[in-house]
C-alpha positions in Angstrom: 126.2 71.9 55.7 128.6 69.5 53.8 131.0 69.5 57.2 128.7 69.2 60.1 129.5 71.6 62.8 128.6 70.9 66.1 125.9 73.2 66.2 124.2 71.4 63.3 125.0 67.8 64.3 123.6 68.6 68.0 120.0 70.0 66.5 119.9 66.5 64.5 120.4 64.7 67.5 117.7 66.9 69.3 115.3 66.2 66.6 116.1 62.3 66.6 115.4 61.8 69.8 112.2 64.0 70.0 110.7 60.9 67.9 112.6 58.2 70.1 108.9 56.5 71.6 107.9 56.5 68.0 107.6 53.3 66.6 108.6 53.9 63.1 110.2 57.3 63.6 112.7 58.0 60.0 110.1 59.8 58.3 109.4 62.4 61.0 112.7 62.7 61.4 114.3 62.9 58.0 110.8 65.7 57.5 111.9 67.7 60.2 115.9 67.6 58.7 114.7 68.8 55.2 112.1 71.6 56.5 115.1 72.9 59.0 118.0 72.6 56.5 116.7 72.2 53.2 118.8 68.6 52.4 119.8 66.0 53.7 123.2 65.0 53.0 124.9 61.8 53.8 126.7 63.3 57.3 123.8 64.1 58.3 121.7 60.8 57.0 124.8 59.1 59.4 124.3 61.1 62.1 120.9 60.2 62.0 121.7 56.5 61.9 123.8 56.3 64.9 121.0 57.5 66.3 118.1 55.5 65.3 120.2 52.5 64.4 118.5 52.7 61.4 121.2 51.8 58.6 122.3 54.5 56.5 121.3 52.3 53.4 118.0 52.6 54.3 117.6 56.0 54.9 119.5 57.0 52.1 116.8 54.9 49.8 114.0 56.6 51.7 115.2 60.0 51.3 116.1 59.3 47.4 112.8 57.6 46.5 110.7 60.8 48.1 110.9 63.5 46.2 110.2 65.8 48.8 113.8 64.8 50.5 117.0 66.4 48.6 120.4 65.4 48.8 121.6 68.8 48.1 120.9 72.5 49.0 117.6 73.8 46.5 117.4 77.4 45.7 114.8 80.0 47.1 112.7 79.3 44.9 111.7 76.2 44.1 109.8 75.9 40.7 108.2 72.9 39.8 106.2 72.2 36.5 103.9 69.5 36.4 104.4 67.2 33.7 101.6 65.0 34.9 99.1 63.8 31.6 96.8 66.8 31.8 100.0 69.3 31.8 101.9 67.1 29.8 99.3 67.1 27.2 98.9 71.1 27.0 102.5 72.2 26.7 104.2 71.3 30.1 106.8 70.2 28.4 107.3 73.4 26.7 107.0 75.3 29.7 109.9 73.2 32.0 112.2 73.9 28.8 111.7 77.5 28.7 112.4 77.7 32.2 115.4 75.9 31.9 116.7 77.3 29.3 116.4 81.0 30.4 118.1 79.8 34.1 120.2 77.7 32.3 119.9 74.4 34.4 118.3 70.9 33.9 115.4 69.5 36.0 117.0 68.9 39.5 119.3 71.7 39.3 119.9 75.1 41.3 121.6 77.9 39.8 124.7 79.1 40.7 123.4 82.1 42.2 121.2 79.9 44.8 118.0 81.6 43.7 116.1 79.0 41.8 116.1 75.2 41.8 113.9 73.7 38.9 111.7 70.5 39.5 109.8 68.3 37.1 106.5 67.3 38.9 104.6 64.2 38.5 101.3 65.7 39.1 100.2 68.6 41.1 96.3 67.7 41.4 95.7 71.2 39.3 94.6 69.3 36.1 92.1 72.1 35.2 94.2 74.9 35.1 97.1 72.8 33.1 100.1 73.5 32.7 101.0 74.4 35.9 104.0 75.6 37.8 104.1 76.0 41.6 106.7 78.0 43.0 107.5 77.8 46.2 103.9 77.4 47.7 102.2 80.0 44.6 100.5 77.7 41.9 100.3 79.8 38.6 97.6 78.3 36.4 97.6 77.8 32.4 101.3 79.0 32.0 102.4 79.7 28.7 106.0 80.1 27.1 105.3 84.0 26.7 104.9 83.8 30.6 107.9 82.4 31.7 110.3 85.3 31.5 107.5 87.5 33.7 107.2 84.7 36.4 111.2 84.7 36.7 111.1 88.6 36.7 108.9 88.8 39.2 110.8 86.7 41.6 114.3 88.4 40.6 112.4 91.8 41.4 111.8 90.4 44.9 115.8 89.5 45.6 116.8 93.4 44.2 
């Protein structure tokens, strides 16, 4: 969506105005962008200024400081470890590495392919079943290293 085509730019305006009697409407708004499209990038953020009046400076700070907004397209799958103490403490470090390193991208990258879009949580609120990875809704408790090349396998499987 880096060019906005009309299409796109129309549905943004649709959904701005469906919060227009709101009194604080941007995070409606700017929710209802990402779960439609994924991102939110800055055409759009501007389109969406225009028609809030909101400044763009401002929602570009609140869609950077959530990190459930992204300035650019994730993959299918997004897979994000918790690094949060519990995790942190029982090899949640280990586990984000390993999945980068077999994808082959940092925390906050996609890969090329589209398919997979790694995240480093903050804290998942599954502290008894650390470490834990949740990807894209599933929550797979106590992950190991050894398990790392399954979990990916499994959702490769699914795209074959």
């Amino acid at each position: 969506m880096s060019k906005l085509n009309e299409a796109a730019e129309k549905q943004i305006r649709e959904i701005c105005n469906r919060y227009k009697n709101e009194k604080t409407p941007l995070m409606l708004i700017l929710s209802d962008i990402q779960n439609e499209y994924g991102y939110i990038p800055l055409e759009v953020q501007e389109v969406v200024s225009e028609e809030t009046g909101i400044s763009v400076a401002e929602i570009y700070g609140v869609v950077t400081f959530y990190s459930f907004f992204s300035l650019t397209p994730k993959g299918k799958y997004v897979i994000g470890c918790c690094l949060g103490t519990a995790c942190y403490v029982k090899g949640g470090q280990l586990i984000i590495d390993k999945f980068g390193e077999l994808l082959g991208i940092k925390p906050g990258e996609t890969t090329a392919d589209g398919l997979f879009t790694l995240d480093a949580l903050r804290c998942i609120g599954a502290c008894g079943i650390a470490p834990a990875v949740s990807i894209s809704g599933q929550v797979y408790p106590k992950v190991t290293t050894e398990q790392v090349p399954k979990i990916l396998a499994e959702y490769r499987a699914k795209e074959a």
